[in-house]
Backbone and ligand atoms as CSV (ligand in chain L), in Angstrom:
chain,resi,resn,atom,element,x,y,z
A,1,UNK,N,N,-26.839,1.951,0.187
A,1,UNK,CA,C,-26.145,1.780,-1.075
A,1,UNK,C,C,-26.199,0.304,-1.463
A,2,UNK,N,N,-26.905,0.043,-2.703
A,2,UNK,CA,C,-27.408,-1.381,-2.947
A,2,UNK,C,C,-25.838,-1.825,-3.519
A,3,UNK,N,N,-25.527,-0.870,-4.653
A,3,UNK,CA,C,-24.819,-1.371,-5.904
A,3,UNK,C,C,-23.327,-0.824,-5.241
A,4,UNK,N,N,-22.314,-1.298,-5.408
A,4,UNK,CA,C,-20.729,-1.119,-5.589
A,4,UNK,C,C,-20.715,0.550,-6.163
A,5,UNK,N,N,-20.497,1.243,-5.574
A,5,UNK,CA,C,-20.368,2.617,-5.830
A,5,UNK,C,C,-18.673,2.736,-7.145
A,6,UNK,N,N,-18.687,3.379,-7.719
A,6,UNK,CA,C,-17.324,3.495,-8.779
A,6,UNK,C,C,-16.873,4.278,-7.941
A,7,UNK,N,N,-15.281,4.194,-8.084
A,7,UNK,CA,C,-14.044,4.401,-7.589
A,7,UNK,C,C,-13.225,5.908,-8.325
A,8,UNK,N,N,-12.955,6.622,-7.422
A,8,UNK,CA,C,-12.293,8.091,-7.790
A,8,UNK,C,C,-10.884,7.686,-6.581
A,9,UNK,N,N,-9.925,6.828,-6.997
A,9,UNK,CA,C,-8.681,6.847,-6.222
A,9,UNK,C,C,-7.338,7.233,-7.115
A,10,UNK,N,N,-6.222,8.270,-6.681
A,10,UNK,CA,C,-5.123,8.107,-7.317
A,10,UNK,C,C,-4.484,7.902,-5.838
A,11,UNK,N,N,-2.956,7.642,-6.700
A,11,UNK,CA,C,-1.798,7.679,-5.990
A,11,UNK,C,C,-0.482,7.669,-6.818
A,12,UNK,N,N,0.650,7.475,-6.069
A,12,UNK,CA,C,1.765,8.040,-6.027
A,12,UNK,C,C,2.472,6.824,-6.929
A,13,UNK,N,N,1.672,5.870,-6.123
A,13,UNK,CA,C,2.215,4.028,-6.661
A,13,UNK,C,C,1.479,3.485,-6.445
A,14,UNK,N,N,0.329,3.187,-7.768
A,14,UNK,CA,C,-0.983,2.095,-7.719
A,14,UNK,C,C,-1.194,1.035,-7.485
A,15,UNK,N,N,0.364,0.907,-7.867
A,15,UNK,CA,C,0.948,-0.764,-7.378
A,15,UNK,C,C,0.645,-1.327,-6.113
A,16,UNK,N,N,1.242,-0.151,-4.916
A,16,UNK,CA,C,0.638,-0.785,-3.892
A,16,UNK,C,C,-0.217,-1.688,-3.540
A,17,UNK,N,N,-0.015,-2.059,-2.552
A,17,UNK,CA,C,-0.987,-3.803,-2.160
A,17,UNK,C,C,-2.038,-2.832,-1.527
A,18,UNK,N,N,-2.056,-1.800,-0.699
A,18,UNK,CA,C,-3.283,-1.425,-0.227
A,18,UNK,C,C,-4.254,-0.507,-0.803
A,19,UNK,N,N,-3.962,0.064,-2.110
A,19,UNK,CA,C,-4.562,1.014,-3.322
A,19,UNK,C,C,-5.814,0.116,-3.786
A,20,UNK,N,N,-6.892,0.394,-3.587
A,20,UNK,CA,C,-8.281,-0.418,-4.553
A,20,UNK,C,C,-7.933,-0.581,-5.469
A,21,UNK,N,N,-8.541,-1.324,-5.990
A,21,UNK,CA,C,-8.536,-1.554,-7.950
A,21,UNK,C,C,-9.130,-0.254,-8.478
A,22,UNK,N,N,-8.716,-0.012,-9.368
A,22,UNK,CA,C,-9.003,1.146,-10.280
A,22,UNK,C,C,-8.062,2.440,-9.679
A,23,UNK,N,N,-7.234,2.265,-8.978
A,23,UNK,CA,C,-6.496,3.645,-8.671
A,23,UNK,C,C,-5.884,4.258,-9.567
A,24,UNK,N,N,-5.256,5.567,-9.765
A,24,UNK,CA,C,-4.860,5.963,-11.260
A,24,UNK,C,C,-3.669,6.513,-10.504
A,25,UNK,N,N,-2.622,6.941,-11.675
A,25,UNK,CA,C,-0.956,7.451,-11.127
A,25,UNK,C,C,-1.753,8.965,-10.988
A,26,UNK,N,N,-1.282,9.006,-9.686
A,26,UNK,CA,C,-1.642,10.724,-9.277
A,26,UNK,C,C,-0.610,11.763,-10.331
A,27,UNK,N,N,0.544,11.397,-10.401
A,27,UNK,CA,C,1.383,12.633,-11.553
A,27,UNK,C,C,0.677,12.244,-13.039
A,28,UNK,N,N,0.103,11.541,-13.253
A,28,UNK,CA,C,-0.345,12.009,-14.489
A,28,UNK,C,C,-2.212,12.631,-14.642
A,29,UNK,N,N,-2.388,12.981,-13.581
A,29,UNK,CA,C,-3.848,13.656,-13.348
A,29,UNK,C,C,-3.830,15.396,-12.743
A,30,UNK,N,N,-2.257,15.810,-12.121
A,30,UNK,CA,C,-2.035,16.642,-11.322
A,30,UNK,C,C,-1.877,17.637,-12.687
A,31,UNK,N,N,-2.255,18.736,-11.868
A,31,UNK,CA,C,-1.733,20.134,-12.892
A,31,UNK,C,C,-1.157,21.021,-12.056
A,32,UNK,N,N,-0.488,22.294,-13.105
A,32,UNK,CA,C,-0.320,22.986,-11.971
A,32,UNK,C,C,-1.164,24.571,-12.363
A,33,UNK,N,N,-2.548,24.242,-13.199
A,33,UNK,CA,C,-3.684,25.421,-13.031
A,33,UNK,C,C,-4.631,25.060,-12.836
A,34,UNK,N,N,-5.595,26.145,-12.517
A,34,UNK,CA,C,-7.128,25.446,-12.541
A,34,UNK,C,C,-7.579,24.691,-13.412
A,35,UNK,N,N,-8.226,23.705,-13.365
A,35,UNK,CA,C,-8.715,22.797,-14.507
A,35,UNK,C,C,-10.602,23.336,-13.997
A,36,UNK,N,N,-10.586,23.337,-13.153
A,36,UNK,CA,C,-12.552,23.937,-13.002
A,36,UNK,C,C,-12.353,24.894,-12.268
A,37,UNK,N,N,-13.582,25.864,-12.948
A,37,UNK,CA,C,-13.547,27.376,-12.901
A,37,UNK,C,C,-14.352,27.210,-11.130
A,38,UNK,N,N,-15.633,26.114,-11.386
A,38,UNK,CA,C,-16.182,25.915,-10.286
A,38,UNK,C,C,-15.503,24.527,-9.241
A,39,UNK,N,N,-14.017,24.605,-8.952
A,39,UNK,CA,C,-13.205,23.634,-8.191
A,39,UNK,C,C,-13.883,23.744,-6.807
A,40,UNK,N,N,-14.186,24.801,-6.087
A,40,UNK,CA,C,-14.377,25.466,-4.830
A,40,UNK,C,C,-15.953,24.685,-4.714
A,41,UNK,N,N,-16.625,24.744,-5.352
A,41,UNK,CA,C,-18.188,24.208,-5.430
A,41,UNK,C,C,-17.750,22.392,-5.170
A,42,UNK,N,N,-17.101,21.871,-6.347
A,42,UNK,CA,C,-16.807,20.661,-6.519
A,42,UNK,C,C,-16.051,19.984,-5.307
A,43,UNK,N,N,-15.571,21.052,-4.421
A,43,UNK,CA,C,-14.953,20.224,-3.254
A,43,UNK,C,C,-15.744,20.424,-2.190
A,44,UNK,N,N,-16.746,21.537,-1.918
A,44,UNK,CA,C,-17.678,21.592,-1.211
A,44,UNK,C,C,-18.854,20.089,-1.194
A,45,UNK,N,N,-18.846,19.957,-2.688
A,45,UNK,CA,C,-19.705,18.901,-2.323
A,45,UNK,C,C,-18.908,17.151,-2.425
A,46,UNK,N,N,-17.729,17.462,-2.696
A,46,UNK,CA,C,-17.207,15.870,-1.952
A,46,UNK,C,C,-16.880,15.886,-0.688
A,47,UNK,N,N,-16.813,17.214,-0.072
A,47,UNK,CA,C,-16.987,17.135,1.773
A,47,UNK,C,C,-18.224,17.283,2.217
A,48,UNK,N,N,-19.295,17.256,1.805
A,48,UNK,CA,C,-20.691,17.527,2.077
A,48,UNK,C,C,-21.339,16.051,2.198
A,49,UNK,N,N,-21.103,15.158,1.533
A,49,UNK,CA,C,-21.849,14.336,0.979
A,49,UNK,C,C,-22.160,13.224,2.311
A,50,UNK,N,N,-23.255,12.616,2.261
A,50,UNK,CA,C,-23.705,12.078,3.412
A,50,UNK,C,C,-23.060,10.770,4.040
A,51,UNK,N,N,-22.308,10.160,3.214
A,51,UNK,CA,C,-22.031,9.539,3.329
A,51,UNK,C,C,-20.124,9.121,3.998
A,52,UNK,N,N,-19.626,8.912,5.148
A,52,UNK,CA,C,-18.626,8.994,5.230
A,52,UNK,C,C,-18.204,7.945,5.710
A,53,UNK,N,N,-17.160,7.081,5.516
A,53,UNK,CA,C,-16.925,6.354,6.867
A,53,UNK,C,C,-14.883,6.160,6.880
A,54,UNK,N,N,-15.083,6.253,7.871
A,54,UNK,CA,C,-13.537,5.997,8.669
A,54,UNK,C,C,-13.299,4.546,8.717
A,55,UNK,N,N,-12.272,4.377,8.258
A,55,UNK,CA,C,-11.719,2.792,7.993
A,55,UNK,C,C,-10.434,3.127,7.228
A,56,UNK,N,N,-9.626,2.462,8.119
A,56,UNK,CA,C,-8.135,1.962,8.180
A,56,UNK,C,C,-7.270,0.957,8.208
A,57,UNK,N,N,-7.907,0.480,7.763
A,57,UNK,CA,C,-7.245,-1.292,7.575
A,57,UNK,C,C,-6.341,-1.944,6.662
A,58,UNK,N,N,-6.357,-0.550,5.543
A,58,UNK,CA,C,-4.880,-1.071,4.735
A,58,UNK,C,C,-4.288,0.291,4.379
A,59,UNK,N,N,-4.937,1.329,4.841
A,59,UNK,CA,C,-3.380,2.401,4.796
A,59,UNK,C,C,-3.418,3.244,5.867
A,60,UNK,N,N,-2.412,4.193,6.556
A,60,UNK,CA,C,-2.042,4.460,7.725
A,60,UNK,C,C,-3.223,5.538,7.891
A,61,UNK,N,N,-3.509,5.539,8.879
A,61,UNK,CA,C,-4.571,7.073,9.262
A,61,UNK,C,C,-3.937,8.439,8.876
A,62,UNK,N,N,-3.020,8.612,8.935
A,62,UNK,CA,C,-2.266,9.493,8.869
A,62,UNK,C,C,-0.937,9.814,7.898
A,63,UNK,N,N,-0.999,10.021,6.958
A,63,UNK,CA,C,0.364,10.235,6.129
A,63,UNK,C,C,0.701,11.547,5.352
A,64,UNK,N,N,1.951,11.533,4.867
A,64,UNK,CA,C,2.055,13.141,4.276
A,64,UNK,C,C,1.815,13.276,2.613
A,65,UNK,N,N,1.208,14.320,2.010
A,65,UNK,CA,C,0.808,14.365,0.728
A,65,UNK,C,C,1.965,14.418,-0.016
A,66,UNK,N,N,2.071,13.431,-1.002
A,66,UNK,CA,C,3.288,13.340,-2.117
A,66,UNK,C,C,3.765,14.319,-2.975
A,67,UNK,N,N,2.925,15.942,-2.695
A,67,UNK,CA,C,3.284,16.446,-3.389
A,67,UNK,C,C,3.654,17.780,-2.562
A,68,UNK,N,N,3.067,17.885,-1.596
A,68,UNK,CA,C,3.238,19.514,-0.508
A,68,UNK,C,C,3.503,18.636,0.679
A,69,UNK,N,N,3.685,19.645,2.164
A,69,UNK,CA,C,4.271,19.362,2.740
A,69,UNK,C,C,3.038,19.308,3.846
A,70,UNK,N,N,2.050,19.255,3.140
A,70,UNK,CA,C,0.238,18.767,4.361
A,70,UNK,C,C,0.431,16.936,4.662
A,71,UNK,N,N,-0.009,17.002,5.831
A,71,UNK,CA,C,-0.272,15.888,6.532
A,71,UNK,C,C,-1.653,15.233,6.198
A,72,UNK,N,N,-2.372,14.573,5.606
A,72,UNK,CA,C,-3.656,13.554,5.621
A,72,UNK,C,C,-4.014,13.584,6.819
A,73,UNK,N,N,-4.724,14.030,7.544
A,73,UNK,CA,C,-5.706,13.633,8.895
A,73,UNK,C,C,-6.586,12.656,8.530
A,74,UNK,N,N,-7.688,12.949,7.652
A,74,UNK,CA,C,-8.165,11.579,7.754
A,74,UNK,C,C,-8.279,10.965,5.909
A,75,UNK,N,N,-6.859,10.972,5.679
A,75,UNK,CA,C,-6.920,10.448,4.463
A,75,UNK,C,C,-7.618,8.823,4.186
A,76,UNK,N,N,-7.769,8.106,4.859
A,76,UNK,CA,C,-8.404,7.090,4.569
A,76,UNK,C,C,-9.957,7.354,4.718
A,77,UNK,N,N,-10.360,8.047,5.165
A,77,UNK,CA,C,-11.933,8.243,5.453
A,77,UNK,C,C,-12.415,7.767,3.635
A,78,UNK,N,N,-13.565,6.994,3.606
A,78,UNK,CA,C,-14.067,7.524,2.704
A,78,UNK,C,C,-15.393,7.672,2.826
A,79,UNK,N,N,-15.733,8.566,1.030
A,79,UNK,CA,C,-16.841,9.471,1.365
A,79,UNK,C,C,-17.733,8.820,-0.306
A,80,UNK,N,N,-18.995,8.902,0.276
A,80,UNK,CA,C,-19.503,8.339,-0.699
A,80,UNK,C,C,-21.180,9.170,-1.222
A,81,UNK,N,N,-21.126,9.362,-2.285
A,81,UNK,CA,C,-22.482,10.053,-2.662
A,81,UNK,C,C,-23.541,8.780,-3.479
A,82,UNK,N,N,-23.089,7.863,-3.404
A,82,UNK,CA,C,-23.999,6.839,-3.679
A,82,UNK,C,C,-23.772,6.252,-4.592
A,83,UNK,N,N,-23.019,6.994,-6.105
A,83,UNK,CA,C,-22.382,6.475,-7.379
A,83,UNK,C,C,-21.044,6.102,-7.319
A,84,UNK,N,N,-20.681,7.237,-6.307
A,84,UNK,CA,C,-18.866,7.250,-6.218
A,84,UNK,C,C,-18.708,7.052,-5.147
A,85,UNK,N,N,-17.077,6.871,-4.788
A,85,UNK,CA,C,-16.495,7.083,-3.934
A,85,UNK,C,C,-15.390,7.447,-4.301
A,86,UNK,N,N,-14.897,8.283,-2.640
A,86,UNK,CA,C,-13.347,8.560,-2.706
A,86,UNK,C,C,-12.956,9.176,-1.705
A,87,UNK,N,N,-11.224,8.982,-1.096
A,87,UNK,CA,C,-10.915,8.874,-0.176
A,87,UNK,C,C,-10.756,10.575,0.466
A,88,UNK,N,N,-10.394,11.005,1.483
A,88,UNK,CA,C,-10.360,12.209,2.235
A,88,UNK,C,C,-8.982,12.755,1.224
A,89,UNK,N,N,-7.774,12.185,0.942
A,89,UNK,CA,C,-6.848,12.404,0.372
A,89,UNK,C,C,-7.211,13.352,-1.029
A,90,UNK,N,N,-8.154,12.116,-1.579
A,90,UNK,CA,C,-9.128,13.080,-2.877
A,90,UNK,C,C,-9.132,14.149,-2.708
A,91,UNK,N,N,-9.507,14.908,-1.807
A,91,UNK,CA,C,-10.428,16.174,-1.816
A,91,UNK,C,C,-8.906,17.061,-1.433
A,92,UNK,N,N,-8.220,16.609,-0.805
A,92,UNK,CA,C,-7.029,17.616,-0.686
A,92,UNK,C,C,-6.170,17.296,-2.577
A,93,UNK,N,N,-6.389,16.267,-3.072
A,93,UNK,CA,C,-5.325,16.762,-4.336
A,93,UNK,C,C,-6.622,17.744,-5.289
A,94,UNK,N,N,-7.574,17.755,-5.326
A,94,UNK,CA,C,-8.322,18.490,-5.889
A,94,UNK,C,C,-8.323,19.750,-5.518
A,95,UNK,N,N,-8.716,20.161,-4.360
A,95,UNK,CA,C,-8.449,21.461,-3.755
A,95,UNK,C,C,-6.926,22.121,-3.985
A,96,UNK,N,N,-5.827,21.752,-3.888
A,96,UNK,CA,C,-4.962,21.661,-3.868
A,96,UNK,C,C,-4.057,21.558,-4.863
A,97,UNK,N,N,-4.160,20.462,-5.692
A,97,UNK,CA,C,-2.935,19.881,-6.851
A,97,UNK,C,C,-4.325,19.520,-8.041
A,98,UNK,N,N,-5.105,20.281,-8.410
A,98,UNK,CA,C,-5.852,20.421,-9.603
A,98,UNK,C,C,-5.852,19.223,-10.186
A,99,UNK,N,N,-6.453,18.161,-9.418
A,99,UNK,CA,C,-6.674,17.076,-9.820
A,99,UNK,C,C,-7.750,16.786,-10.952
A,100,UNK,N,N,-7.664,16.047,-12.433
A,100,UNK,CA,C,-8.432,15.524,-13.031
A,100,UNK,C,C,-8.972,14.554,-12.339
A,101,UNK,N,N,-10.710,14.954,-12.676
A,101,UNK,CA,C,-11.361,13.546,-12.303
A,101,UNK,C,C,-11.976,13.356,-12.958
A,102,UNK,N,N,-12.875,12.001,-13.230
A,102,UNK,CA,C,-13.601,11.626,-14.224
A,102,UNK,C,C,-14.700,12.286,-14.624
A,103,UNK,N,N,-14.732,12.596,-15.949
A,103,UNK,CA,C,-15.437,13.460,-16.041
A,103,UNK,C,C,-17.353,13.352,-15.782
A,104,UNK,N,N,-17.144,11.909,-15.892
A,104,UNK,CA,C,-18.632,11.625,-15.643
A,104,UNK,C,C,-18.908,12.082,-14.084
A,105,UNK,N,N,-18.196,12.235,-13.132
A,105,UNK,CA,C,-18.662,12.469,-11.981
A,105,UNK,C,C,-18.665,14.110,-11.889
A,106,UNK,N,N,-17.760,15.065,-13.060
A,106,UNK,CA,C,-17.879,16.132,-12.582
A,106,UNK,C,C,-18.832,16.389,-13.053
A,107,UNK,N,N,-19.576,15.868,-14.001
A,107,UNK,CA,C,-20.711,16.343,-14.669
A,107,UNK,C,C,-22.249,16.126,-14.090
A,108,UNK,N,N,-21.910,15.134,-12.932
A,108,UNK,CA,C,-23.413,14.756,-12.180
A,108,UNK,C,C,-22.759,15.647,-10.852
A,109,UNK,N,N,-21.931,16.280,-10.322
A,109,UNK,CA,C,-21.655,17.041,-9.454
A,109,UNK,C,C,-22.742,18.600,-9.863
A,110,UNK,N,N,-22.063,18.489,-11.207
A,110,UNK,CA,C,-22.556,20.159,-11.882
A,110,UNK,C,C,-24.325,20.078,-12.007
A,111,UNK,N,N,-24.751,18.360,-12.231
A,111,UNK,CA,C,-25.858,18.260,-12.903
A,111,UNK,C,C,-26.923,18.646,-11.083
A,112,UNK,N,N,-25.963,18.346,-10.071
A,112,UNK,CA,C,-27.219,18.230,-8.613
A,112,UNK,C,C,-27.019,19.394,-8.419
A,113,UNK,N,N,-26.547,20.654,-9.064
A,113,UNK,CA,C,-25.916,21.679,-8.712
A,113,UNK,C,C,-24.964,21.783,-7.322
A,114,UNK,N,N,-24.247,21.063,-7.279
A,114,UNK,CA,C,-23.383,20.868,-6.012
A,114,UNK,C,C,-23.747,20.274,-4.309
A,115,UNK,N,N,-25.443,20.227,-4.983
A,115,UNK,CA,C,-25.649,19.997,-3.229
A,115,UNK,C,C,-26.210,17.979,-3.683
A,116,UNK,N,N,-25.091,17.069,-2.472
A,116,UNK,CA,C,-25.710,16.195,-2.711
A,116,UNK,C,C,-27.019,15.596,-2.204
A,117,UNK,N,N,-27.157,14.601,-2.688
A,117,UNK,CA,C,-28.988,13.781,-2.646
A,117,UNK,C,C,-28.658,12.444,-2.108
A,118,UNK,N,N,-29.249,12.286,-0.570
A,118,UNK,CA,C,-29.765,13.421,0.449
A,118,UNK,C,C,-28.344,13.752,0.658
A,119,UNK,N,N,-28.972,15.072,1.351
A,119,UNK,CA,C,-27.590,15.941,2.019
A,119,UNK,C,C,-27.131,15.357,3.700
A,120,UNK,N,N,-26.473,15.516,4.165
A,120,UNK,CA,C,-25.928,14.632,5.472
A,120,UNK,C,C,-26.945,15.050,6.461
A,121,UNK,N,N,-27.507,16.185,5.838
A,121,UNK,CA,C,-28.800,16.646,7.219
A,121,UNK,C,C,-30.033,15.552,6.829
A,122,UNK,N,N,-29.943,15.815,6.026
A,122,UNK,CA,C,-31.476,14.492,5.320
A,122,UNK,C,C,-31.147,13.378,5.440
A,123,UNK,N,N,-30.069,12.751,5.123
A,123,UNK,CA,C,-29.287,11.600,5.934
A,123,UNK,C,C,-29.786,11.660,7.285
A,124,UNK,N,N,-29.279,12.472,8.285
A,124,UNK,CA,C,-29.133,11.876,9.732
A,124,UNK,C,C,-30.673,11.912,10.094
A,125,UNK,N,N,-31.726,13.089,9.535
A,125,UNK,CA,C,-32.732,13.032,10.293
A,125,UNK,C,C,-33.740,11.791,9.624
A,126,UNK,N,N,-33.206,11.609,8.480
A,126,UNK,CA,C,-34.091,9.636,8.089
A,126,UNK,C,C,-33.989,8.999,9.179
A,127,UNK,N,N,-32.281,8.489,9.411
A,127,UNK,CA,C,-31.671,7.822,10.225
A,127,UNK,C,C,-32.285,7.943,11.770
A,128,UNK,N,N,-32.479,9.109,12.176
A,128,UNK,CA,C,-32.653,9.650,13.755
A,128,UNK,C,C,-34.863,9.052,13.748
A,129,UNK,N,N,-35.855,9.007,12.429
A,129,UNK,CA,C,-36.743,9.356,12.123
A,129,UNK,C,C,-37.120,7.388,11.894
A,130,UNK,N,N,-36.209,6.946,11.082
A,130,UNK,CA,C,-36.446,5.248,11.628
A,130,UNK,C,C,-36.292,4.751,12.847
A,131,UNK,N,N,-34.832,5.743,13.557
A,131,UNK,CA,C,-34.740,4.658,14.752
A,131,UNK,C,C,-35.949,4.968,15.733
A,132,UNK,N,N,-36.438,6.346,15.715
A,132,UNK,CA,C,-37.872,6.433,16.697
A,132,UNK,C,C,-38.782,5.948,16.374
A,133,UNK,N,N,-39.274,5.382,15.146
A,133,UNK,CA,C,-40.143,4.368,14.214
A,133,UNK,C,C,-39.604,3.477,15.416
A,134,UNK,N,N,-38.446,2.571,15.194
A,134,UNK,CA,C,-37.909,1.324,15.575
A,134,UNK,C,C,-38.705,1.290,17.316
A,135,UNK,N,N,-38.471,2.023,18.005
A,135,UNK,CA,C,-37.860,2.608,19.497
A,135,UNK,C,C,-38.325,3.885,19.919
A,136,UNK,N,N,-39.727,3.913,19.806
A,136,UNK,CA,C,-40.479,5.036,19.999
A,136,UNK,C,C,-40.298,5.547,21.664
A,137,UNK,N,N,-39.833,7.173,21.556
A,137,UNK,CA,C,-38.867,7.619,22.900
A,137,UNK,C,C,-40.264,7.258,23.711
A,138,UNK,N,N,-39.521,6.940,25.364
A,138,UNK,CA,C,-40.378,6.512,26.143
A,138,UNK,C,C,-41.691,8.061,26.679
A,139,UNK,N,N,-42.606,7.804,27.043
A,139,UNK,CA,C,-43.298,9.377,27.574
A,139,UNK,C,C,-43.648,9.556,28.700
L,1,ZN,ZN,ZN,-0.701,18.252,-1.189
């Protein structure tokens, strides 16, 4: 990822010191109906996407969702398809609390038909396919 990927963060209080820039007030994005007919597709592919990483350095690994009574396991993870990002938390208010998101991202979600580019399998076997380039296994 060359370029600064754009930001898909809400919360509770944006204010926070540990919220990225661009976070949005989660109660004014929440519904309480479906907003996409295809939600189930759209969260398939923000848990799909090849890109993940775990990092915790400014909010707790673990906290409870502001709106139900689910725990974040790995709400700080984030996950990145190369344009966007956004945190593990994301994908539970979407699944969950019918989160608006920008629409430009639901529309390049709809446009890859849900599967992202590369997919985490095409990811790892690049990855697994340079390092034997690098470090050719011994014979
Ligand atoms: Zn919740």
């Amino acid at each position: 990822m060359s370029k600064q990927p754009k930001t898909i963060s809400f919360s509770i209080d944006p204010t926070h010191p540990g919220c990225v820039p661009g976070t949005l007030q989660l109660l004014d994005y929440v519904s309480d109906t479906v907003i996409y007919p295809d939600a189930a597709e759209i969260v398939m592919y923000m848990k799909t996407v090849a890109y993940v990483l775990s990092n915790s350095y400014h909010l707790h690994e673990c906290f409870p969702c502001p709106l139900c009574p689910a725990i974040f396991a790995y709400a700080t993870a984030q996950y990145s398809d190369g344009e966007w990002m956004w945190f593990g938390h994301t994908i539970h208010y979407v699944e969950h609390h019918h989160v608006l998101l920008p629409e430009e991202f639901v529309q390049r979600v709809r446009e890859l038909n849900y599967r992202p580019r590369p997919t985490r399998r095409e990811y790892v076997e690049n990855a697994r396919a340079l390092q034997e380039k690098r470090h050719p296994p011994a014979e």
